[in-house]
C-alpha positions in Angstrom: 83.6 -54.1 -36.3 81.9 -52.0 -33.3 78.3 -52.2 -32.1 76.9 -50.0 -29.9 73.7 -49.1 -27.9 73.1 -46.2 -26.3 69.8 -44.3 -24.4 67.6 -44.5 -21.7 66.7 -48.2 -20.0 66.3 -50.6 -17.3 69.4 -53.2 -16.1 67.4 -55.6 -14.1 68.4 -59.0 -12.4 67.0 -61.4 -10.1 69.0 -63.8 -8.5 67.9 -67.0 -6.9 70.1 -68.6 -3.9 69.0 -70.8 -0.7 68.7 -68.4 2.5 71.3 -70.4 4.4 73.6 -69.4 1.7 72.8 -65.6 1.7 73.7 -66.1 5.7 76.8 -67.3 4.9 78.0 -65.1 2.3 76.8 -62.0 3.6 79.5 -61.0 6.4 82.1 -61.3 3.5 81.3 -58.0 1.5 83.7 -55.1 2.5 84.5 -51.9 0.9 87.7 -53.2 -0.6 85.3 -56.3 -2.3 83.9 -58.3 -2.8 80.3 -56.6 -3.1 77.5 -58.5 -2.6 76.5 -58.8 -6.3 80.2 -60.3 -7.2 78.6 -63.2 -4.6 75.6 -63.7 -5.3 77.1 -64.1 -9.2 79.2 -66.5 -7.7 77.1 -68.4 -5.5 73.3 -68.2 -7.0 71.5 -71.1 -8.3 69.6 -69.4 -11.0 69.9 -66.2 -12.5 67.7 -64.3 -14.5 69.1 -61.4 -16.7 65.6 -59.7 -17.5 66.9 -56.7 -19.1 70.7 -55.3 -19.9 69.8 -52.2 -20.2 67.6 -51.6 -23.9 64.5 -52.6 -25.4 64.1 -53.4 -28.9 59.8 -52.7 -28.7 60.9 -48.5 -27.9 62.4 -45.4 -29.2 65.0 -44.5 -26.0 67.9 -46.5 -27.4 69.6 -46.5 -30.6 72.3 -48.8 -32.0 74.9 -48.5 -34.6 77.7 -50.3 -35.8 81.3 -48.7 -37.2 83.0 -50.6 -39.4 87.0 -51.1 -39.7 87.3 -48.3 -42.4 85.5 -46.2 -39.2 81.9 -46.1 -41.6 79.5 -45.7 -39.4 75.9 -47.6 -39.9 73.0 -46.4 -38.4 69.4 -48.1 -37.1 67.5 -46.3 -39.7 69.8 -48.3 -42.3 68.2 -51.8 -40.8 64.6 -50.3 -40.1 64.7 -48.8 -43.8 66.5 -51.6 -45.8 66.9 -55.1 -43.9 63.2 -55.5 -42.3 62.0 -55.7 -46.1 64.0 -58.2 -46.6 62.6 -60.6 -43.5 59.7 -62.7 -43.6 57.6 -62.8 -40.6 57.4 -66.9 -39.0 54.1 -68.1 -37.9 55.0 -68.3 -34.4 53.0 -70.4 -31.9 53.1 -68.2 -28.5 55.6 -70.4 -27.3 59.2 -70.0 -28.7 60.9 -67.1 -30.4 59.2 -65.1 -32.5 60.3 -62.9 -35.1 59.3 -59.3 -35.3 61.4 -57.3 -37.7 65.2 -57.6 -37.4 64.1 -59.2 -33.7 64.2 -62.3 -32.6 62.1 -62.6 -29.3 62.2 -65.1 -26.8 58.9 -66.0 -24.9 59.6 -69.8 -23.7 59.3 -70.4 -20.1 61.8 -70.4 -18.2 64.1 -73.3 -17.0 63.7 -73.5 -13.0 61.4 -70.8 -10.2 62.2 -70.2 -7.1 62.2 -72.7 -4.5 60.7 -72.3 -0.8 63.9 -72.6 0.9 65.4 -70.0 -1.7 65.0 -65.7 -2.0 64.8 -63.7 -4.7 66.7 -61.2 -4.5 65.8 -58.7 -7.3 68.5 -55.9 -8.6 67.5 -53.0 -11.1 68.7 -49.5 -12.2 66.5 -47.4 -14.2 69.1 -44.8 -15.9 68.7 -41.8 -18.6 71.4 -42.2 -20.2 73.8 -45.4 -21.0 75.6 -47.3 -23.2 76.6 -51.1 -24.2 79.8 -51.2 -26.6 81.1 -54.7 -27.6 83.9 -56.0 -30.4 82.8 -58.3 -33.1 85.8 -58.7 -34.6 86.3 -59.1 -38.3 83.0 -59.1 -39.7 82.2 -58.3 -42.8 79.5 -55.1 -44.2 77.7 -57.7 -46.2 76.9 -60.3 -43.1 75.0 -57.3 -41.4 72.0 -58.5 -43.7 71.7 -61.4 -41.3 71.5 -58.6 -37.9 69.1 -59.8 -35.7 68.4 -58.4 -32.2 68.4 -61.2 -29.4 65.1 -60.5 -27.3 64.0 -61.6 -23.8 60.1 -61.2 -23.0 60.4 -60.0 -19.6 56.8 -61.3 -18.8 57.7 -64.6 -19.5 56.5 -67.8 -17.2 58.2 -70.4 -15.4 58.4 -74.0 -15.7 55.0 -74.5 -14.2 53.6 -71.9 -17.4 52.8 -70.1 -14.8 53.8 -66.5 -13.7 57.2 -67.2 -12.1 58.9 -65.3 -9.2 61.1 -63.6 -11.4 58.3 -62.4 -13.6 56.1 -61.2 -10.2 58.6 -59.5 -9.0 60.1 -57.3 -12.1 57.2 -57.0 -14.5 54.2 -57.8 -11.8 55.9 -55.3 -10.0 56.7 -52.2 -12.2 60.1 -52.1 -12.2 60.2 -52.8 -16.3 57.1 -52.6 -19.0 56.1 -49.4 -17.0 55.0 -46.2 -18.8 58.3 -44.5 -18.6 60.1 -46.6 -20.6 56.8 -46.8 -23.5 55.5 -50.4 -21.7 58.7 -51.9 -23.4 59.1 -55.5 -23.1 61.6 -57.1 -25.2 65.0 -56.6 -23.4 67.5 -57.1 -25.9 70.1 -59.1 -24.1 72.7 -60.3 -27.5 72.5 -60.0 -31.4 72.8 -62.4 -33.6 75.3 -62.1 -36.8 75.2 -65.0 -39.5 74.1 -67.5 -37.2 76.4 -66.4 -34.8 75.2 -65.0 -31.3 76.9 -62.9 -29.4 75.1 -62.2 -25.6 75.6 -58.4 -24.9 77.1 -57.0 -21.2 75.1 -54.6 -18.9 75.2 -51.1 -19.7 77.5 -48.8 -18.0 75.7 -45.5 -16.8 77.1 -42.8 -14.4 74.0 -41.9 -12.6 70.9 -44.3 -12.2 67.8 -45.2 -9.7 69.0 -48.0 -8.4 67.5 -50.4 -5.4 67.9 -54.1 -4.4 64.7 -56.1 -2.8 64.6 -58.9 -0.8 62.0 -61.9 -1.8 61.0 -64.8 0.9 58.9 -67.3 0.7 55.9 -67.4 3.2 54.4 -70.6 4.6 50.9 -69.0 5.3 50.4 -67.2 1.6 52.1 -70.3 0.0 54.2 -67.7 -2.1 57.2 -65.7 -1.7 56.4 -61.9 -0.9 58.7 -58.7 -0.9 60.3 -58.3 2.4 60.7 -54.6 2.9 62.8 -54.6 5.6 64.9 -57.6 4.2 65.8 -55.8 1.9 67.2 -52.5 4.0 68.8 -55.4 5.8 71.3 -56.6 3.0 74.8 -56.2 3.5 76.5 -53.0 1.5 78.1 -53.0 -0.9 76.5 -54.1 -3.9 79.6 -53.3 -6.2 82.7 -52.5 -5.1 83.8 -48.9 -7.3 87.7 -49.5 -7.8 89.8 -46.2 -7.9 92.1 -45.9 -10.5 94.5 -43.3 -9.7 97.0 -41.3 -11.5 100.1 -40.5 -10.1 98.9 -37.1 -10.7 96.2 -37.2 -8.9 98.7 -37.3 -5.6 99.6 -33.2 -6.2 100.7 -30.6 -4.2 98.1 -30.7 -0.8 95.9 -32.8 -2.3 94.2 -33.6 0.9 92.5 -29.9 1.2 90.5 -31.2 -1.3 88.6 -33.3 1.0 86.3 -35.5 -1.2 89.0 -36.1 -3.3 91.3 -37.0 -0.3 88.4 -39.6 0.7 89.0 -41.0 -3.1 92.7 -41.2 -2.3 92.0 -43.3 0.9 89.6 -45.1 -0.8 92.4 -46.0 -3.8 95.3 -46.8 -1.1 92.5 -49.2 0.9 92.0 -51.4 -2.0 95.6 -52.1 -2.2 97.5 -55.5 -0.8 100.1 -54.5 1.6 102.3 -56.4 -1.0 101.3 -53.2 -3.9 102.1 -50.7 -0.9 105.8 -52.3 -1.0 106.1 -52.7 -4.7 105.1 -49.0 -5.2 106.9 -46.3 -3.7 106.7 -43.7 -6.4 103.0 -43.5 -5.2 103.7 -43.9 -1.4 106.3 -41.1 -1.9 104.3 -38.3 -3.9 101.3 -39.4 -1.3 103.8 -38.5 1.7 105.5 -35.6 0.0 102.6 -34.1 -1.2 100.3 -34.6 1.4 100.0 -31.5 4.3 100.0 -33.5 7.3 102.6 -35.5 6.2 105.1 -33.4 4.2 106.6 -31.6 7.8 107.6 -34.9 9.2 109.6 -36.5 6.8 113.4 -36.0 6.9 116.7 -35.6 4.4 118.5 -38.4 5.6 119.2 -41.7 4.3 121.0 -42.8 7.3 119.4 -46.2 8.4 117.6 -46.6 11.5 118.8 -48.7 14.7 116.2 -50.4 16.8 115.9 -48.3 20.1 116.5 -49.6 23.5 114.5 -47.2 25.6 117.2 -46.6 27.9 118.2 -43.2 26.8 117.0 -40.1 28.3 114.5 -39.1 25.4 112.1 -42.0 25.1 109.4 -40.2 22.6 112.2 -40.2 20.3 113.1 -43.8 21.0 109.3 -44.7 20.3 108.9 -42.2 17.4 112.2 -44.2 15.9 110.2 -47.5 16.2 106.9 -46.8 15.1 108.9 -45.0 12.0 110.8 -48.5 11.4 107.7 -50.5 11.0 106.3 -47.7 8.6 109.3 -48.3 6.6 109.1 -52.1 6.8 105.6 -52.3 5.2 106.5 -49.9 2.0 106.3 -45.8 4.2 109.6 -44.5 4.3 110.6 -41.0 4.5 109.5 -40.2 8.3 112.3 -38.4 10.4 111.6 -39.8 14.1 113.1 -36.6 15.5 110.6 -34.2 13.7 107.5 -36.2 14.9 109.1 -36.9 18.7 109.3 -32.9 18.3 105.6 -32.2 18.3 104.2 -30.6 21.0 101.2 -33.0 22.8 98.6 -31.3 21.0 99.4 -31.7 17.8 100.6 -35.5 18.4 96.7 -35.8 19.2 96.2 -34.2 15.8 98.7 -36.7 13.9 95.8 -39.5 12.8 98.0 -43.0 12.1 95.4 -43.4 9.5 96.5 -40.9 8.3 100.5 -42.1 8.1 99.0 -45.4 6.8 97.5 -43.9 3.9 94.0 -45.1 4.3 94.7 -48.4 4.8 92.6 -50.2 6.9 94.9 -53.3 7.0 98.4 -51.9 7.2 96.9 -49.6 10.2 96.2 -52.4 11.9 99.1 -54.5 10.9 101.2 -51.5 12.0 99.1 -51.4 15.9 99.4 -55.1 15.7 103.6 -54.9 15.1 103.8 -52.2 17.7 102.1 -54.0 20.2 103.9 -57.1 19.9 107.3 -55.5 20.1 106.3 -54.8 23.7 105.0 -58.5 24.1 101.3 -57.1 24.3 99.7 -60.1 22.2 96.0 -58.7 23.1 94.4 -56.7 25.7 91.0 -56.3 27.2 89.3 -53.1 28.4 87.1 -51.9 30.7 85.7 -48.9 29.7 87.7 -46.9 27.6 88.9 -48.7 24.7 92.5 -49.5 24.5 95.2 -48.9 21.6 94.6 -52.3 19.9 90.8 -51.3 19.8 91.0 -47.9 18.5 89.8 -47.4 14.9 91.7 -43.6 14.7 94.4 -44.0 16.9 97.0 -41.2 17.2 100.4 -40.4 17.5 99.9 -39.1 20.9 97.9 -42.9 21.8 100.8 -44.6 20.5 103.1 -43.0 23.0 100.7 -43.5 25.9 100.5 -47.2 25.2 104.1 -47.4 24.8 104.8 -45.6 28.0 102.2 -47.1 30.5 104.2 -50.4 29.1 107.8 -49.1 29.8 106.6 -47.4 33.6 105.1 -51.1 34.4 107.5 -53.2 36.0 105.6 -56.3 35.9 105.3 -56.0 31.8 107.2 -59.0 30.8 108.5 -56.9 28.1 110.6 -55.3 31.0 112.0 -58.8 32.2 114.5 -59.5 29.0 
């Protein structure tokens, strides 16, 4: 059996972790992951899940569940049949109350904020989502026992008082606000013959979305929104993982320039170790690519190691920048074909390019280079050197490797 929720609603979280913490963890995030929200997930002392995504107290979501046979039941079936059936509880204020087919939890919460901890709230107001989870083999009759699994997102903290998280989500408009009909009871599981089953954020494709940044402030005696804080977090929140098709690598792919950037996003995320233990996708990327197609070659003849002695030395440094390519998972390149460009289209051949978007096996291949020639580091003055360059070319690999081969003092040139 399926559930499902689907409509327009708020995913809000606020996340509580000690300020020396957020320090720390904050240089880690990259492109490739993790995103900040994987950490503070990680690393938070407290979190509060204030909405995943729908409200049981509006008409902007609907729910259904399909059965095995694929029969489909519908909301009306539980507001028209099983709410009859339920008795309302005398409820104190306190605990959960019940409200229909809802069961709505207004207890206060287990632990606030601290003065050595932020807040650090995330929320994403969307039109249009959904929440789909498996509940197994269930059987029709047990859906007499649905209940929706509420949070009150006004509820206090320990103290009884207004918490942090409430200040700073319904205090603060981001949910119980006008658009969404002053809706306050998140639904955040559902509950099948006695059985609960806590429900994941909704997936949405577009959303408005921001992250603020709560500190505490030793003159208010209370933690306050720090506007510029928050501008100050580290991107990204979540890392968005490519999954591409094999098709997806067709015939000049790369005129298609957001899609390219989608490519070199895909390739980045990838271990050197995938790069190696993939060629069909290294190989339609280089065949299929513009740039690249021109420069790769027929033969399968293996490459020797060049000793920079013979008369064309471009090839002999084209041969071993084409070796390492082939040692971390890019074969294909013909040395002779690139050693053949004129100079300014060697200042046009990007290595980033070469390297598929990778931001590691670029370097790994500058790093490889450089220590072939015994260049371990180098510091510049000025213009940055080869090592430093985050684009280098074709034409920048040659310069390095010829102001090392014309030096006669470069240890490489004492063996």
């Amino acid at each position: 059996m399926q559930f499902e929720i689907a409509g327009k609603g708020v995913v809000c979280n606020v996340y509580y972790i000690e300020k020396e913490k957020l320090d720390e963890i904050s240089p880690l995030t990259t492109e490739t992951g993790p995103g900040l929200k994987d950490l503070l997930i990680e690393h938070s002392d407290y979190i509060i899940n204030v909405s995943r995504g729908f409200f049981s107290d509006n008409s902007q979501s609907d729910f259904r569940f399909t059965l095995s046979n694929g029969e489909t039941i519908e909301q009306s079936f539980f507001e028209d049949n099983v709410a009859d059936l339920i008795e309302e509880d005398d409820w104190d204020g306190t605990g959960p109350e019940l409200s229909g087919y809802s069961i709505i939890n207004h207890a206060a919460r287990d632990k606030d904020a601290t003065t050595t901890q932020v807040g650090i709230v995330e929320y994403h107001h969307f039109e249009s989502g959904k929440i789909s989870i498996d509940l197994g083999e269930c059987g029709e009759e047990s859906l007499t026992t649905f209940r929706l699994l509420c949070e009150s997102v006004d509820r206090a903290g320990p103290s009884g008082n207004m918490d942090l998280a409430t200040t700073a989500t319904y205090g603060d408009g981001v949910v119980g606000i006008e658009d969404y009909e002053h809706a306050e009871y998140a639904i955040n599981g559902i509950q099948i013959a006695g059985k609960d089953y806590p429900l994941p954020e909704a997936t949405f494709d577009k959303s408005h979305s921001r992250v603020w940044l709560w500190v505490y402030d030793e003159d208010e005696k209370m933690h306050l929104m720090d506007f510029f804080g928050s501008q100050a977090l580290p991107d990204p929140w979540v890392v968005d993982f490519i999954d591409l098709k094999l098709d997806d690598l067709y015939e000049n792919f790369d005129q298609d320039h957001p899609h390219l950037r989608r490519v070199h996003k895909f390739f980045n995320q990838q271990s050197l170790e995938w790069i190696k233990e993939n060629p069909e996708y290294t190989s339609r990327y280089l065949n299929n690519h513009t740039s690249t197609q021109k420069l790769l070659g027929q033969s399968s003849e293996k490459l020797e190691l060049p000793d920079f002695m013979g008369e064309n030395r471009t090839l002999d440094i084209c041969t071993l920048l084409c070796m390492f390519l082939e040692a971390f998972g890019i074969s294909g390149y013909d040395p002779q074909k690139l050693s053949a460009l004129d100079e300014f289209e060697m200042e046009l051949e990007d290595l980033e390019t070469h390297t598929l978007g990778n931001e590691l096996l670029l370097k790994s291949l500058k790093q490889s280079f450089c220590m072939h020639f015994d260049v371990i580091s180098t510091i510049s003055f000025g213009e940055e050197s080869f090592q430093e360059m985050s684009h280098p070319s074709l034409a920048d690999a040659i310069r390095f490797a010829n102001e090392i081969l014309d030096d006669p003092d470069a240890s490489f040139n004492q063996q």
